[in-house]
C-alpha positions in Angstrom: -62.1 -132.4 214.1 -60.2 -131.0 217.0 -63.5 -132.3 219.7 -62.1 -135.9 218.1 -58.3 -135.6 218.4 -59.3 -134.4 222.0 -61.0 -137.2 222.8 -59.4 -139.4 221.0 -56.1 -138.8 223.1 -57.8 -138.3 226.2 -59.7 -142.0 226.1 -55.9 -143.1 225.3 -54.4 -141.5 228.0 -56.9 -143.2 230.2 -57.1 -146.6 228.9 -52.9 -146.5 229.4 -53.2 -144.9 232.4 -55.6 -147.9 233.6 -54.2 -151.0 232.2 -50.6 -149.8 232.6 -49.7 -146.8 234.5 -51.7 -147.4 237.6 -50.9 -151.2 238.6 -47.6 -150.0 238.2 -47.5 -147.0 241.1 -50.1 -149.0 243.3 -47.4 -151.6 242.6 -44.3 -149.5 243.2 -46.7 -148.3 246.8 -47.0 -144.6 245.4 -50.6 -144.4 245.4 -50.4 -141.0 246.8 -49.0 -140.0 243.8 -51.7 -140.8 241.4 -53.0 -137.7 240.4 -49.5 -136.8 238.9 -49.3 -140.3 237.3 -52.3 -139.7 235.2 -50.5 -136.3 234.0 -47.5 -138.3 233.4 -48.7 -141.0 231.3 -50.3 -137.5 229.3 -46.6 -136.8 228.5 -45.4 -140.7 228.0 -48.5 -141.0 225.5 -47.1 -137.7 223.6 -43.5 -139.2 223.4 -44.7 -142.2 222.2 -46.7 -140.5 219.3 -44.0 -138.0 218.6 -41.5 -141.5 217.8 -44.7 -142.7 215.3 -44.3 -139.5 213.6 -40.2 -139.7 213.8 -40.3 -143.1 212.1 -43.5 -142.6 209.9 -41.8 -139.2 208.7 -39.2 -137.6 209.1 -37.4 -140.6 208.5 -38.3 -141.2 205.0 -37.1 -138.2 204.7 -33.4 -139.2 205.4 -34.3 -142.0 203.6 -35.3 -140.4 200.4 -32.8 -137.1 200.8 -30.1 -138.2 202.8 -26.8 -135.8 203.5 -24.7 -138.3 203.9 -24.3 -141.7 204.5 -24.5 -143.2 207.8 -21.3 -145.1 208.9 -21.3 -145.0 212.4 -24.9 -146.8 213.8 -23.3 -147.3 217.4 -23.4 -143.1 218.0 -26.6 -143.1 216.1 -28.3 -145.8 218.4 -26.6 -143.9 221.5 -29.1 -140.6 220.1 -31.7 -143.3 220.2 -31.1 -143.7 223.7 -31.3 -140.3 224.1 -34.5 -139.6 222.4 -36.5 -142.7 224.5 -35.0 -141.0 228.0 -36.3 -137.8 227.4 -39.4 -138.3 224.7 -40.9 -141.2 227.2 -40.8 -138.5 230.5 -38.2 -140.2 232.0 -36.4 -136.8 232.4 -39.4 -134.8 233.1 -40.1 -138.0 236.0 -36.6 -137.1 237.8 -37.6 -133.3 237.5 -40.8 -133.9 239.2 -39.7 -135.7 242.3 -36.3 -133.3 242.7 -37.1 -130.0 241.1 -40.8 -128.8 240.5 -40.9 -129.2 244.5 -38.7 -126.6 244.7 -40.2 -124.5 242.0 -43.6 -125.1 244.0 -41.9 -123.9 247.3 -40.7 -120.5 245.8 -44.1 -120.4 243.6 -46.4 -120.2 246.9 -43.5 -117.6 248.7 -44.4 -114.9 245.9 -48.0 -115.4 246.1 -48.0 -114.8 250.1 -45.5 -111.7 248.9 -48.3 -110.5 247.0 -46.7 -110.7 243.9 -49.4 -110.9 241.2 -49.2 -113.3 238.8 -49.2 -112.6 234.7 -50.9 -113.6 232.1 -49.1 -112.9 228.4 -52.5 -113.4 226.7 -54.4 -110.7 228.4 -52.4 -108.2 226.9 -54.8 -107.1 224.0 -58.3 -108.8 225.4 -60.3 -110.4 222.7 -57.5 -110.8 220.4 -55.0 -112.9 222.2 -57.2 -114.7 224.5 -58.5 -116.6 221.1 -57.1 -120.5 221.7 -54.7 -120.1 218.7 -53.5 -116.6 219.0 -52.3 -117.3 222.7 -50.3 -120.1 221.9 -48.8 -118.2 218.7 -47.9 -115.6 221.3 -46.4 -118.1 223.6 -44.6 -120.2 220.9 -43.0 -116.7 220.0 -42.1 -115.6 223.5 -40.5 -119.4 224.3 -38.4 -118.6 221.2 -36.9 -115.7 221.7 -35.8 -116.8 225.4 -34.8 -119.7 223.7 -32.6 -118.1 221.6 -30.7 -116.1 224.5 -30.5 -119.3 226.6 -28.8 -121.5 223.1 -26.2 -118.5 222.7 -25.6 -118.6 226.1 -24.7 -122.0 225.8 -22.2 -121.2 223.5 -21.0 -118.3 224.8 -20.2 -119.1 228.7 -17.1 -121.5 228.7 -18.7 -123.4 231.8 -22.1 -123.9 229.9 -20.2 -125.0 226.7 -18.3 -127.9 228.7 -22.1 -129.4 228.9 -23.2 -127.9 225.2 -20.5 -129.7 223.4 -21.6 -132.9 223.9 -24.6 -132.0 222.1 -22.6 -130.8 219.0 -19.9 -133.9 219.3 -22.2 -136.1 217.0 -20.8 -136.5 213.6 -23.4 -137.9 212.4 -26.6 -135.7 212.3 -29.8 -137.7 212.2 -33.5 -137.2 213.6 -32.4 -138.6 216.9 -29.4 -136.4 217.4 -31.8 -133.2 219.2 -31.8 -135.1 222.9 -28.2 -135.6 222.6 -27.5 -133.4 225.9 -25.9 -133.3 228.8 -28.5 -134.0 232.1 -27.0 -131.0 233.7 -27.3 -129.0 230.5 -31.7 -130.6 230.4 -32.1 -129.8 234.0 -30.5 -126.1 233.4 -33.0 -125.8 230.2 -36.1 -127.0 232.2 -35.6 -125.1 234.6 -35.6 -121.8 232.8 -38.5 -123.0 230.5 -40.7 -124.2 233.3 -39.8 -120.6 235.5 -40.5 -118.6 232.3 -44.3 -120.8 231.8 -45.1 -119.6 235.2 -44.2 -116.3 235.5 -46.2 -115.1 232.0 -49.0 -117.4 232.6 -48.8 -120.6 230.1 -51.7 -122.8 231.1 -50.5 -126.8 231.8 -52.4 -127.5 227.7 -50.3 -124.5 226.2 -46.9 -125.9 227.9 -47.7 -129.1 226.4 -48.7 -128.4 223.3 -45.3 -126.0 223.1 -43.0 -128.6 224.5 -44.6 -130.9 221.5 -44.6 -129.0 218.5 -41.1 -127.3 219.5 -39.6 -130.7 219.9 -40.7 -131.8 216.4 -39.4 -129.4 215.0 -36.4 -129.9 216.5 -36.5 -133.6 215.4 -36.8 -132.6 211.6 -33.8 -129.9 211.9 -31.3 -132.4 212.9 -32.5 -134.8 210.2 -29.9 -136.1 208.1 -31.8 -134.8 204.8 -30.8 -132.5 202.3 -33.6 -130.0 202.8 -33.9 -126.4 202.3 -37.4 -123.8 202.9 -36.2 -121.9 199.8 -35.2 -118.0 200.2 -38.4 -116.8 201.9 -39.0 -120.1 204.0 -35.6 -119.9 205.3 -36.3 -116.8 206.9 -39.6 -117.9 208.6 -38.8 -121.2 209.8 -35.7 -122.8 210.9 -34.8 -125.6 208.0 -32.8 -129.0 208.4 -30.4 -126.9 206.1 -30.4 -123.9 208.6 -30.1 -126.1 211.9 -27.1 -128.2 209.9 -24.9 -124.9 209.5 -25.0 -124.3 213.3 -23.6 -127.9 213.7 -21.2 -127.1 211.0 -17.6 -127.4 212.3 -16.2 -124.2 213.3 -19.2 -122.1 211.9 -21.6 -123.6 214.4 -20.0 -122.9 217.5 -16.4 -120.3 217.3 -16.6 -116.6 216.1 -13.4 -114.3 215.5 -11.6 -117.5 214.6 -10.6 -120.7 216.1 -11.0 -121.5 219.9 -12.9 -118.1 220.3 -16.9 -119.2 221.6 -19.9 -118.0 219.6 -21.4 -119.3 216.3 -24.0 -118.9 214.0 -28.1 -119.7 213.5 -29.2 -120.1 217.2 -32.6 -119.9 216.5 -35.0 -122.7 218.0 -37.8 -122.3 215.7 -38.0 -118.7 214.2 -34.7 -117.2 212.5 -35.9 -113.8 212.9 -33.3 -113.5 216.4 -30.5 -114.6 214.4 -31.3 -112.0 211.2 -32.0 -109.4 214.1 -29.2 -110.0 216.5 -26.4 -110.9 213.6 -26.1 -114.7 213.6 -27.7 -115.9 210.6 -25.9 -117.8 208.1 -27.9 -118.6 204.9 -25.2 -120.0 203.1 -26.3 -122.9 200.6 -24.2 -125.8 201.7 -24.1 -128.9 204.1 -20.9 -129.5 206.1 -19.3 -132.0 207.7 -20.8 -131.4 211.7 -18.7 -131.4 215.3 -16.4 -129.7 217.3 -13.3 -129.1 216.2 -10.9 -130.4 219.3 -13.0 -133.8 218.2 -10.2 -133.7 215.0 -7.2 -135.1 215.1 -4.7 -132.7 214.0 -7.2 -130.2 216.7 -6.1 -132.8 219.6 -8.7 -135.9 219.1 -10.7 -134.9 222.0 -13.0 -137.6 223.2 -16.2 -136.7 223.8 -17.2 -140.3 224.9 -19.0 -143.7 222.9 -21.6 -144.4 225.5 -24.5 -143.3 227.2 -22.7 -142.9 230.6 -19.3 -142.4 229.6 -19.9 -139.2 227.4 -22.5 -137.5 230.8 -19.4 -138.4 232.9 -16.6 -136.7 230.2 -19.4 -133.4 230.5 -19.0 -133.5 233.9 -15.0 -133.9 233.8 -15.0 -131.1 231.4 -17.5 -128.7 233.5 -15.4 -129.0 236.8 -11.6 -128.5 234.2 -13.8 -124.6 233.4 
């Protein structure tokens, strides 16, 4: 079964790749470049099934067990945008040509150093060097620097200018996970990509993390009334878990109002928050933003658009 979903998707990739992808960068004259094309057009056909899934799935779930009505569509197709920018690669395109150079650059420096490189999965040989105990390990180490990084976010004023935007949606759907700042994805990507090289995450591993993480980011931000019960909560992350962090106030301020911090950080696994002190299990759904966004708070405007809410990050970045 997995021999067929491997082949399957690899004589995809390549039928794309040929009929699509190619004429385009012989087209564009990068033909230099078309090594990394084909491993682009990997991550575009990934995108493109994660949205089948999105639609096919989780979407009759809001449909079936919604939270709440949806009243504004013009934010909700703005998260749209989102999703197709970074789902599609266009992010991870920009990142190639202005980034991973760099990363590269300062990858072959610590090799001449002599600094050895790591592998996470060799750490109890025979055990963790089975396919689906290494990525186990992996999705578990990704989490818990995943954690650190989201509180971070919440916790460093300068970071939160950029975060906020992320938690300005009032209305949660599937679509609302991409809703970042550029900055804020470049920042992320960075630390994520540094973090796969330094313990050793083969190119499949990083894919097939950056895939299941980001669907299960997809279903947390659902609009759907959906809980894992009392155990389930505790192993997995829940729409229900995810929509408390969004909660006004709860989500994002500890020690009262104005005062940075929050609750239920966790990417995947709630275990950090239960061991660090930031779960919150309570059974209800709340209304989600920040709370400047209210008016008797000061009606901050966090932006309509596409391009007006990145430049408002910005503005708000350079005021901290």
């Amino acid at each position: 079964m997995i021999d067929w979903i491997s082949n399957t998707f690899d004589n995809l990739q390549l039928a794309l790749y040929e009929h699509a992808v190619q004429p385009l960068v012989f087209g564009i004259g990068l033909g230099n470049l078309l090594e990394d094309a084909f491993a682009a057009t990997g991550w575009l056909l990934l995108g493109l099934l994660q949205i089948v899934i999105m639609l096919l799935g989780i979407r009759l779930l809001e449909r079936r067990w919604p939270v709440e009505p949806l009243t504004d569509r013009a934010a909700v197709r703005t998260d749209i945008a989102y999703t197709l920018i970074h789902r599609l690669g266009l992010v991870r395109l920009a990142m190639f040509f202005s980034i991973e150079p760099l990363w590269d650059a300062a990858a072959s420096q610590l090799r001449l150093a002599g600094l050895p490189t790591w592998q996470l999965d060799a750490l109890w040989p025979g055990v963790t060097d089975i396919a689906w105990v290494s990525l186990l390990l992996y999705l578990v180490a990704f989490d818990f620097v995943g954690y650190w990084l989201h509180r971070w976010q919440h916790g460093w004023h300068w970071w939160w200018a950029l975060h906020s935007l992320h938690h300005s949606q009032r209305q949660m759907t599937m679509w609302s996970d991409n809703r970042n700042h550029l900055l804020d994805d470049v920042i992320l990507g960075t630390a994520f990509a540094l973090l796969a090289r330094f313990i050793g995450v083969e190119p499949g591993q990083f894919v097939a993390i950056t895939v299941i993480t980001q669907l299960h980011e997809s279903l947390q931000h659902a609009n759907v009334r959906l809980s894992f019960g009392a155990l389930g909560e505790r192993l997995l992350v829940s729409p229900r878990f995810h929509r408390l962090h969004h909660s006004i106030g709860i989500g994002h301020e500890a020690n009262g109002r104005g005062t940075l911090g929050g609750h239920n950080f966790g990417v995947l696994l709630p275990v950090w928050d239960q061991l660090f002190g930031t779960a919150n299990f309570d059974l209800r759904y709340d209304p989600t933003g920040v709370r400047d966004q209210l008016p008797e708070e000061g009606g901050r405007d966090y932006g309509r658009g596409f391009w007006r809410q990145q430049w408002l990050g910005l503005v708000r970045l350079v005021r901290h």
